[in-house]
C-alpha positions as CSV (number, residue, x, y, z in Angstrom):
1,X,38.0,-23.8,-20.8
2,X,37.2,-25.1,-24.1
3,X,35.6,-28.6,-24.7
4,X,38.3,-30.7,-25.5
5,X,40.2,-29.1,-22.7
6,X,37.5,-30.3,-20.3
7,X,37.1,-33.6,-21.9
8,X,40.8,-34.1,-20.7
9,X,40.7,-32.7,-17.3
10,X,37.5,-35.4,-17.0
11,X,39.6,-38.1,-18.2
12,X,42.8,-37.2,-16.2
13,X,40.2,-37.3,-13.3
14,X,39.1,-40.8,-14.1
15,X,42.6,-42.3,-15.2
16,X,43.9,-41.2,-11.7
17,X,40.9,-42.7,-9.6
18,X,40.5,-45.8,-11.5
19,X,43.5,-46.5,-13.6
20,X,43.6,-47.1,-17.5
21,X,42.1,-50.2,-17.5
22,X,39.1,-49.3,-15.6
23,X,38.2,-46.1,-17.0
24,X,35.8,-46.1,-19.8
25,X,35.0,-43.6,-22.2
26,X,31.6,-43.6,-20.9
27,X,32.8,-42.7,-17.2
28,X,34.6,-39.4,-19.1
29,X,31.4,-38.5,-20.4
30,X,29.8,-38.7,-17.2
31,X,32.5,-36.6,-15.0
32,X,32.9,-34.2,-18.2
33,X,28.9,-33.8,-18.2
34,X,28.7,-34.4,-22.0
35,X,28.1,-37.0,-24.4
36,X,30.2,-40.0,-25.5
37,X,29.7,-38.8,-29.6
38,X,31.5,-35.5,-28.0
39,X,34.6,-37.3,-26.6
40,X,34.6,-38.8,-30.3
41,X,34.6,-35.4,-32.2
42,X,38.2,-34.5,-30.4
43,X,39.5,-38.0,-29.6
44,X,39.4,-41.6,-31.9
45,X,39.8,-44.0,-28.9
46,X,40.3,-44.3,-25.1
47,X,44.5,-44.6,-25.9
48,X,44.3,-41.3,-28.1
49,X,42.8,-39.7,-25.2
50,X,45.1,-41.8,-22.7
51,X,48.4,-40.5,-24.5
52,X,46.9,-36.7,-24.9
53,X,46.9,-36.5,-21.4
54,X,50.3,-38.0,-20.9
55,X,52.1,-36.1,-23.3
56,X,50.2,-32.8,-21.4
57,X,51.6,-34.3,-17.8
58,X,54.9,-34.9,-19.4
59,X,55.4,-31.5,-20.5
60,X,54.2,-30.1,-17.0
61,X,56.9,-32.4,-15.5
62,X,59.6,-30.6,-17.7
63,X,58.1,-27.2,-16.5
64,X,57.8,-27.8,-13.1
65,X,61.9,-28.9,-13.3
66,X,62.7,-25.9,-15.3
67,X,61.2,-24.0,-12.3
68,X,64.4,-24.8,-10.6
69,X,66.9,-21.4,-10.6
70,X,69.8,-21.1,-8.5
71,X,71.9,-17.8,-9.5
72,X,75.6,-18.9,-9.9
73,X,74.6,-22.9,-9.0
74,X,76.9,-25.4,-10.5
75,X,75.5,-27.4,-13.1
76,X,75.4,-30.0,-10.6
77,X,73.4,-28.5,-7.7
78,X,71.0,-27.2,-10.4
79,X,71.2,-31.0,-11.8
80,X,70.5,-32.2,-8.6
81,X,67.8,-30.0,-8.1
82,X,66.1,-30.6,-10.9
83,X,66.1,-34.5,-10.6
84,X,64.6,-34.3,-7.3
85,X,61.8,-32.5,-8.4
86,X,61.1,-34.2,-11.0
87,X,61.2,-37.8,-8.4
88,X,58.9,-35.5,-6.4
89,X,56.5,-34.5,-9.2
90,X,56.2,-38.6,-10.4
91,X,55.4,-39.4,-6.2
92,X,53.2,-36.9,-5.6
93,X,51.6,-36.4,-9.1
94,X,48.2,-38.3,-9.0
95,X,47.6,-39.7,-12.5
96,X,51.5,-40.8,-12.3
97,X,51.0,-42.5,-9.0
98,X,48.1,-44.6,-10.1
99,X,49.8,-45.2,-13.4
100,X,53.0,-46.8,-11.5
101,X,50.3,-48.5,-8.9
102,X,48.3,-49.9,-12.0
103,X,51.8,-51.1,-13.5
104,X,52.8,-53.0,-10.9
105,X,49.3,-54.6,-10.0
106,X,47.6,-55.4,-13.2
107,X,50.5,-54.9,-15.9
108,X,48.7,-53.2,-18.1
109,X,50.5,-53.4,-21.1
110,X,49.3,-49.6,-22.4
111,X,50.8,-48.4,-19.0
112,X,53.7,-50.7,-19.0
113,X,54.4,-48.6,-22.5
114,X,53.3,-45.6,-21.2
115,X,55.8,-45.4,-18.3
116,X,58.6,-46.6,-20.7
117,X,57.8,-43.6,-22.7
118,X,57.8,-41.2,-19.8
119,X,61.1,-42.6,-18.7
120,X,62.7,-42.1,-22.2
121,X,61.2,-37.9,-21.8
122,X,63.3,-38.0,-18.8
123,X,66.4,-39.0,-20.1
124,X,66.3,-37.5,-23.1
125,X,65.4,-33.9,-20.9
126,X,68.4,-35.1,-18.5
127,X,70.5,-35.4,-21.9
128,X,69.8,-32.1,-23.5
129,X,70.7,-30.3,-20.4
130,X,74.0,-32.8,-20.4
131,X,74.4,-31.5,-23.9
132,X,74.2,-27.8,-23.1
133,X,76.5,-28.4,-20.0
134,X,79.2,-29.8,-22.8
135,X,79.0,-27.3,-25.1
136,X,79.7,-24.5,-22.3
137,X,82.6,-26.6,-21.0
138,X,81.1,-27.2,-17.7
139,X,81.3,-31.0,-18.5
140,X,83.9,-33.1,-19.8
141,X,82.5,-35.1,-23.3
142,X,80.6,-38.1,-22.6
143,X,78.4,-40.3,-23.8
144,X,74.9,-37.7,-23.0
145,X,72.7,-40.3,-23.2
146,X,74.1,-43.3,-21.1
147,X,75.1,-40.3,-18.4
148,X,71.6,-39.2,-18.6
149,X,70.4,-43.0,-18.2
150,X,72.7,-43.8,-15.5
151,X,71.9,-40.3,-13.7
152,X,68.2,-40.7,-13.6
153,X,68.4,-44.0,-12.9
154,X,70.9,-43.6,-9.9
155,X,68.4,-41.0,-8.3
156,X,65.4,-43.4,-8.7
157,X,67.1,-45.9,-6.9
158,X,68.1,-44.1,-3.8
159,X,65.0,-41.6,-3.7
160,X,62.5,-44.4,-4.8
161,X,63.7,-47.9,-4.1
162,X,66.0,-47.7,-1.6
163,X,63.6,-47.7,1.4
164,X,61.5,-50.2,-0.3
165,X,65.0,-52.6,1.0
166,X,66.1,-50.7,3.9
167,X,64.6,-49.0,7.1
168,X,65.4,-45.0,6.0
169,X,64.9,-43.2,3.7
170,X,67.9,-41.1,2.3
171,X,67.8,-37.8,2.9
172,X,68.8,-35.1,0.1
173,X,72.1,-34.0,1.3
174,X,73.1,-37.5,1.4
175,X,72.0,-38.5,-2.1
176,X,73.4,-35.5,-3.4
177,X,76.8,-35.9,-1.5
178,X,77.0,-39.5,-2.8
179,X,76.6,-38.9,-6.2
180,X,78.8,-35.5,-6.4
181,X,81.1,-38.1,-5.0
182,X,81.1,-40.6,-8.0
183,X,78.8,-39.7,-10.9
184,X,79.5,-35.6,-10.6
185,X,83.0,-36.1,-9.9
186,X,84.1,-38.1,-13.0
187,X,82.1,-35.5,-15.5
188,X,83.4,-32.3,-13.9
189,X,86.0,-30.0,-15.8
């Protein structure tokens, strides 16, 4: 591993145990076991370094939901699929977790902006694969982006929200039979 690629797995390290606003450059040097002037040679400031290390969990976000294959699947199971992992990987994901933690706590407004950018990766990867779905004819024409907005959205609420308001959490096959029953349904050929 080359230096700049430690220097980011030290500050991924400290942005997940402490948050943005608690992690200083000189606790990166420390955990990456070299000097601050170091971190300086790769990276201008603590939000260069902060959005290098988003853009590299964003883009293993995409691969881990890319992972999904399903031979002969629908567009929707693989749609399905896909989103769910995707909920999973921002749950179980440490540096995401702390980021939504440190959102909602402290309102951090580089987070705040942080996790509106993540959100708008999303959508836009929800789109293109909307987009591709079109131009196959598996999907009736719509509006990608507002279907991609209302999609992610819709499993957000009933995979993260809902039990925040209710006693049970919804099970897969349920979230997937309601929406297949409204969203799916209406962009189906």
């Amino acid at each position: 591993m080359d230096r700049r690629q430690e220097i980011m797995a030290a500050a991924a390290k400290s942005f997940s145990l402490f948050g943005y606003k608690a992690t200083t450059m000189d606790q990166v040097a420390k955990i990456a076991n070299v000097g601050k002037g170091t971190i300086y040679t790769f990276f201008s400031n603590k939000e260069e370094l902060f959005n290098a290390i988003v853009l590299k969990m964003i883009d293993e976000m995409r691969d881990e939901a890319d992972t999904v294959s399903m031979e002969g699947a629908s567009f929707e199971q693989i749609a399905h699929a896909r989103l769910m992992r995707m909920l999973k990987f921002r749950k179980t994901h440490q540096l995401y977790a702390k980021l939504i933690d440190e959102e909602k706590e402290l309102r951090t407004p580089a987070v705040s902006e942080v996790l509106q950018a993540i959100e708008q990766e999303i959508v836009t990867y929800i789109k293109e694969k909307i987009e591709k779905a079109v131009a196959k004819g598996e999907l009736k024409p719509c509006d990608t982006e507002l279907v991609a907005y209302l999609l992610f959205k819709s499993y957000l609420a009933l995979v993260a929200d809902w039990s925040k308001n209710h006693d049970e959490e919804l099970g897969e096959e349920r979230i997937a039979a309601l929406l297949s029953g409204t969203i799916f349904k209406s962009l189906l050929v």
